[in-house]
PAKE-615134 format. One record per residue: residue in three letters; x, y, z of N, C-alpha, C, O, CB in turn. Coordinates in steps of 0.02 Angstrom, whole numbers, plus 50000, padded with zeros to 5 digits. Glycine has a CB too. Layout:
BEGIN
ALAXYZXYZXYZXYZXYZ ...
//
This chain:
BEGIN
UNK514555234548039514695232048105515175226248099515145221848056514045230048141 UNK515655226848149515945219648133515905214748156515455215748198516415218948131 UNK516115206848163515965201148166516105201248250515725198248288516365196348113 UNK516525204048267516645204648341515835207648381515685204948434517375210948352 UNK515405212448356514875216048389514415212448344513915215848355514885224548390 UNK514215207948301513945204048299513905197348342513425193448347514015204048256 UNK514535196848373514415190748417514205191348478513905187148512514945187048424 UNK514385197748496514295200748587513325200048573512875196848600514755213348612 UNK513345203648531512475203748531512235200048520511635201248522512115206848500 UNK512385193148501512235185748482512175184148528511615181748536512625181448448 UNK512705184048603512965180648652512135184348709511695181948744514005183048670 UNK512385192348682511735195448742511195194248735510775195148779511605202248750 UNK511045191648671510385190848670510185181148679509625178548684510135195048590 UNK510545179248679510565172948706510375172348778509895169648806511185170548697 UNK511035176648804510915176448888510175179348907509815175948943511545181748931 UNK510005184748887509335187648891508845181148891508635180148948509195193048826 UNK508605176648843508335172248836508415168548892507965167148931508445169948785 UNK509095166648900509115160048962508825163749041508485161449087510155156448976 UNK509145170049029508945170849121508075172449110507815171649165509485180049175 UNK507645174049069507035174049052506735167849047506155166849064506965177049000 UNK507165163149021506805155349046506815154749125506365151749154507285147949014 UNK507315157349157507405155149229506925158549265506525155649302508105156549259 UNK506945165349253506335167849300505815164949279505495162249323506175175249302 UNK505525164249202504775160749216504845151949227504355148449215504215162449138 UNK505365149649245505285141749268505335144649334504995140149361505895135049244 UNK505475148149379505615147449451505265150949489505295151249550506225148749469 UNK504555156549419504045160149448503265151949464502755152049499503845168449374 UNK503535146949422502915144249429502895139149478503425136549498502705141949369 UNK502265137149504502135134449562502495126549560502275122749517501315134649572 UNK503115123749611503185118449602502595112149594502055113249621503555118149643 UNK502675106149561502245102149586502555099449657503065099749690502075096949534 UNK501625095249658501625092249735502055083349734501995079149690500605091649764 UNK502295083149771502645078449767502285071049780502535065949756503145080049809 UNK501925070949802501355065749835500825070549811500935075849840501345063849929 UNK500145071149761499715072949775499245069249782499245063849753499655076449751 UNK498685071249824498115069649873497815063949835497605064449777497545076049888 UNK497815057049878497625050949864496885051449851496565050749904497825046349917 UNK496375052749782495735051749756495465044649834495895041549866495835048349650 UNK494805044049844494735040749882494295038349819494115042149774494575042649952 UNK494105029449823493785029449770493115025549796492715022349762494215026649712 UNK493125026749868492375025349891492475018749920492965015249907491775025349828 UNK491945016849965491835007549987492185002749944492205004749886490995004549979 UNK492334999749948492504993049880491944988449905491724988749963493474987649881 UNK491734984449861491394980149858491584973149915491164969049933491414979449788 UNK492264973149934492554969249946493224969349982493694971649951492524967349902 UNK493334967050045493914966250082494084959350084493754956950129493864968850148 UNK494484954450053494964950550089495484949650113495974949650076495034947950078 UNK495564948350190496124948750232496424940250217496074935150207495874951150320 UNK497174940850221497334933650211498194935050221498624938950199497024929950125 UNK498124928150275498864927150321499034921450297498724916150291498854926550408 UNK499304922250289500074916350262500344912450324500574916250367500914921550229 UNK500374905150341500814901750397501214895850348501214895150287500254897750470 UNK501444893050388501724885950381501254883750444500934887050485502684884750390 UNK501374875150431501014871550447501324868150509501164862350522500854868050396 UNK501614870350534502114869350605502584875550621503194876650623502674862250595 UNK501904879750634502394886050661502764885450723502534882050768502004892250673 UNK503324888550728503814889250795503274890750865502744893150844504434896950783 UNK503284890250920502864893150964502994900650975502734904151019502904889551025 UNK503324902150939503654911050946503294915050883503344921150879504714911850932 UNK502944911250837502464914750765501894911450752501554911750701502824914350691 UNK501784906550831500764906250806500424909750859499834908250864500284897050806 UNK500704915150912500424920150937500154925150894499604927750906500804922450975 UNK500624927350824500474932650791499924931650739499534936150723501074935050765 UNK499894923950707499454922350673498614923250737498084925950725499744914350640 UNK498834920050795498064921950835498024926450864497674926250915497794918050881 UNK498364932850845498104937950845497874941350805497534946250820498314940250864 UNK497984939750751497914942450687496984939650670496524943250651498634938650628 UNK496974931550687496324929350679495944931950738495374934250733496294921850672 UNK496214931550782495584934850844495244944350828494664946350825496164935150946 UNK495774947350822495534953950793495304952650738494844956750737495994959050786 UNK495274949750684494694951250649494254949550639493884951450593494694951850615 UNK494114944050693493254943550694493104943750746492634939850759492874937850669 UNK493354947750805493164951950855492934959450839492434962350861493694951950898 UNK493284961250806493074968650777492684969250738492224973250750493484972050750 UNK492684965250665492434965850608491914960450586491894958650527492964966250567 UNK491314956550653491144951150638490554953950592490384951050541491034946350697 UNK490244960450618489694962450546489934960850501489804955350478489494969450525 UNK490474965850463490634965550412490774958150379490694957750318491064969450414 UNK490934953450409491294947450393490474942950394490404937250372492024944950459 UNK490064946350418489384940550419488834943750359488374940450336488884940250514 UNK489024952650332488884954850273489234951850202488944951450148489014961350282 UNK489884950050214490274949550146490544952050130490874950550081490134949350104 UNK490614959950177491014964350149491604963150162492004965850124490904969950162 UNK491904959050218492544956150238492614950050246492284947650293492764958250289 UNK493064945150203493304938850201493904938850251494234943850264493484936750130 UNK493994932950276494614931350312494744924850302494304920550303494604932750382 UNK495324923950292495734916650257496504915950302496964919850293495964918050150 UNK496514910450350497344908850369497394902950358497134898150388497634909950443 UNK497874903050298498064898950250498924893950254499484895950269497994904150192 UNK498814891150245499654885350269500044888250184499784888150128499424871050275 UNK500634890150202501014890550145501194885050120501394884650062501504893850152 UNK501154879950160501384875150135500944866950103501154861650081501814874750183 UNK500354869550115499834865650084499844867350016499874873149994499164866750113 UNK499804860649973499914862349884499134863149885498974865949832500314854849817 UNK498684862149916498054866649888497854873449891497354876149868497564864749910 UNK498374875949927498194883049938498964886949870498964892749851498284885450053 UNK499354882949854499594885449795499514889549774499804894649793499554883449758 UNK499044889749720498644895649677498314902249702498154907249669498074892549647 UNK498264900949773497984908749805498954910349834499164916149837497084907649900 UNK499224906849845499684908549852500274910649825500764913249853499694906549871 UNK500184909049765500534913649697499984919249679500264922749636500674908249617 UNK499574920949687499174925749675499664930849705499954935349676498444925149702 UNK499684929049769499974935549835500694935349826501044939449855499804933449933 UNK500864932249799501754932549798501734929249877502094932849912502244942549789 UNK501524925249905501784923649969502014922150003501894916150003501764922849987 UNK502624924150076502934920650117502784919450174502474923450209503354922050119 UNK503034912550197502794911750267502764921150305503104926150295503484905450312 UNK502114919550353501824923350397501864929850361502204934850375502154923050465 UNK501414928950307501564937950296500604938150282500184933750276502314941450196 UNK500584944950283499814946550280499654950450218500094953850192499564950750344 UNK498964950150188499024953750145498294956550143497774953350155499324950550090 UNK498334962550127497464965250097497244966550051497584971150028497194969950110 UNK496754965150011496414964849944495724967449951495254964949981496404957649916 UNK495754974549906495304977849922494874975349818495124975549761495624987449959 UNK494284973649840494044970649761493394976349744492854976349774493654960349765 UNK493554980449696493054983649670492754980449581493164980549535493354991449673 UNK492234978649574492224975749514492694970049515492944967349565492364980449461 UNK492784968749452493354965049436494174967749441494704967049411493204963249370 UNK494014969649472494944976949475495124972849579494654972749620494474994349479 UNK495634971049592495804968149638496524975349648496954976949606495924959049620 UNK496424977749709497224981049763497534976149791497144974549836497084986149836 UNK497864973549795498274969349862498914973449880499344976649850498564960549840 UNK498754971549948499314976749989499874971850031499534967350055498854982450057 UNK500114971550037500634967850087500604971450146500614977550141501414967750063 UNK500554969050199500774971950248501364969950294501384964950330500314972550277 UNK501954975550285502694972050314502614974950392502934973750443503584975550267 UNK502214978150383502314983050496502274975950556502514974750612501134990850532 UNK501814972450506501704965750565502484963150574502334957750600501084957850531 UNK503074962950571503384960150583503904964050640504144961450690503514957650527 UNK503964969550621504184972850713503914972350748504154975150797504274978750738 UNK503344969550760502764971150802502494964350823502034963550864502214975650764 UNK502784960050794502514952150809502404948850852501944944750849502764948250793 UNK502864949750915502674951650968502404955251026502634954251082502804951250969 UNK501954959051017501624963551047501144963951027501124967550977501814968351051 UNK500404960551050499804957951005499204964751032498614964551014499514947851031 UNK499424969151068499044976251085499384979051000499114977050948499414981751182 UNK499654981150999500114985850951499864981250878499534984750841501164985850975 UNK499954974750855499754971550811498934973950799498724977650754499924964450830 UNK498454970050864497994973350841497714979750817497254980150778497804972250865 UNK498014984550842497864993850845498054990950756497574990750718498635002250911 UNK498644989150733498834989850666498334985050619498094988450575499614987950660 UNK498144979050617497664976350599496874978550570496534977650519497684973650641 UNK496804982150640496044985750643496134991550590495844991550536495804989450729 UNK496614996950611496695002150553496845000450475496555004850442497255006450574 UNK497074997150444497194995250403496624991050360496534991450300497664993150422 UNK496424988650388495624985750381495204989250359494954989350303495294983950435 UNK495094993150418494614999950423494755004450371494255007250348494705004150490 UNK495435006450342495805010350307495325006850223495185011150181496805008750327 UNK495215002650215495274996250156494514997350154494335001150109495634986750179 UNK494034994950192493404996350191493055001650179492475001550157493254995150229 UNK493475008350200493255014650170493455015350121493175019750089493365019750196 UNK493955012250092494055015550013494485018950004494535022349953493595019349985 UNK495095018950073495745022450091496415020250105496915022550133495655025250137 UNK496145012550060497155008750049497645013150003498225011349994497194999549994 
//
């Protein structure tokens, strides 16, 4: 045989191989792109905690008292069990420092910390800030997110 029909059949049996990789990569089931968030039950522990300065504008201490009125309007069981802490904290007090490098924190931002064991979630929450004005819509977001955290579904 010559070197010429040695190569064609080199080449065909190559190609054979590749389009045989393709059908069985494109017969198998993609993965899921997001798959299904494990719930990992109650946590032991919710702390909610808002970030201010200590001379807020009159246009960002509506959002801080809404933020404090919904959650111990809604959640005063929980908060008289232990299962929910609430802390509104001055960014700018050097005693609150150290909880405040914990959170990475900036004025008026909120954050949730869901504590199982010794294993701490903290979540930021950025939605409060389109919404900063509109203390119906703040709360609806507050409460869920909470609620979301207490079940074991941050």
């Amino acid at each position: 045989m010559s070197t010429f029909g040695k190569a064609n059949r080199t080449y065909l049996l190559l190609l054979s191989l590749l389009a045989l990789g393709l059908l069985c990569a494109c017969s198998s089931p993609a993965p899921t792109a997001n798959p299904p968030k494990e719930s990992l039950g109650p946590p032991d522990r919710v702390d909610v905690v808002y970030f201010h300065v200590g001379e807020a504008c009159h246009c960002m201490d509506p959002m801080g008292d809404c933020i404090h009125s919904t959650v111990f309007l809604t959640f005063n069981e929980e908060l008289g069990s232990g299962k929910l802490t609430f802390q509104r904290l001055k960014l700018d007090d050097e005693d609150n420092a150290t909880i405040a490098g914990k959170y990475n924190a900036t004025p008026f931002s909120l954050f949730i910390n869901t504590v199982r064991g010794d294993t701490e979630h903290i979540i930021t929450v950025p939605e409060i800030w389109p919404i900063r004005y509109e203390c119906d819509a703040l709360e609806e977001l507050v409460k869920s997110k909470i609620r979301q955290s207490l079940e074991g579904n941050e």
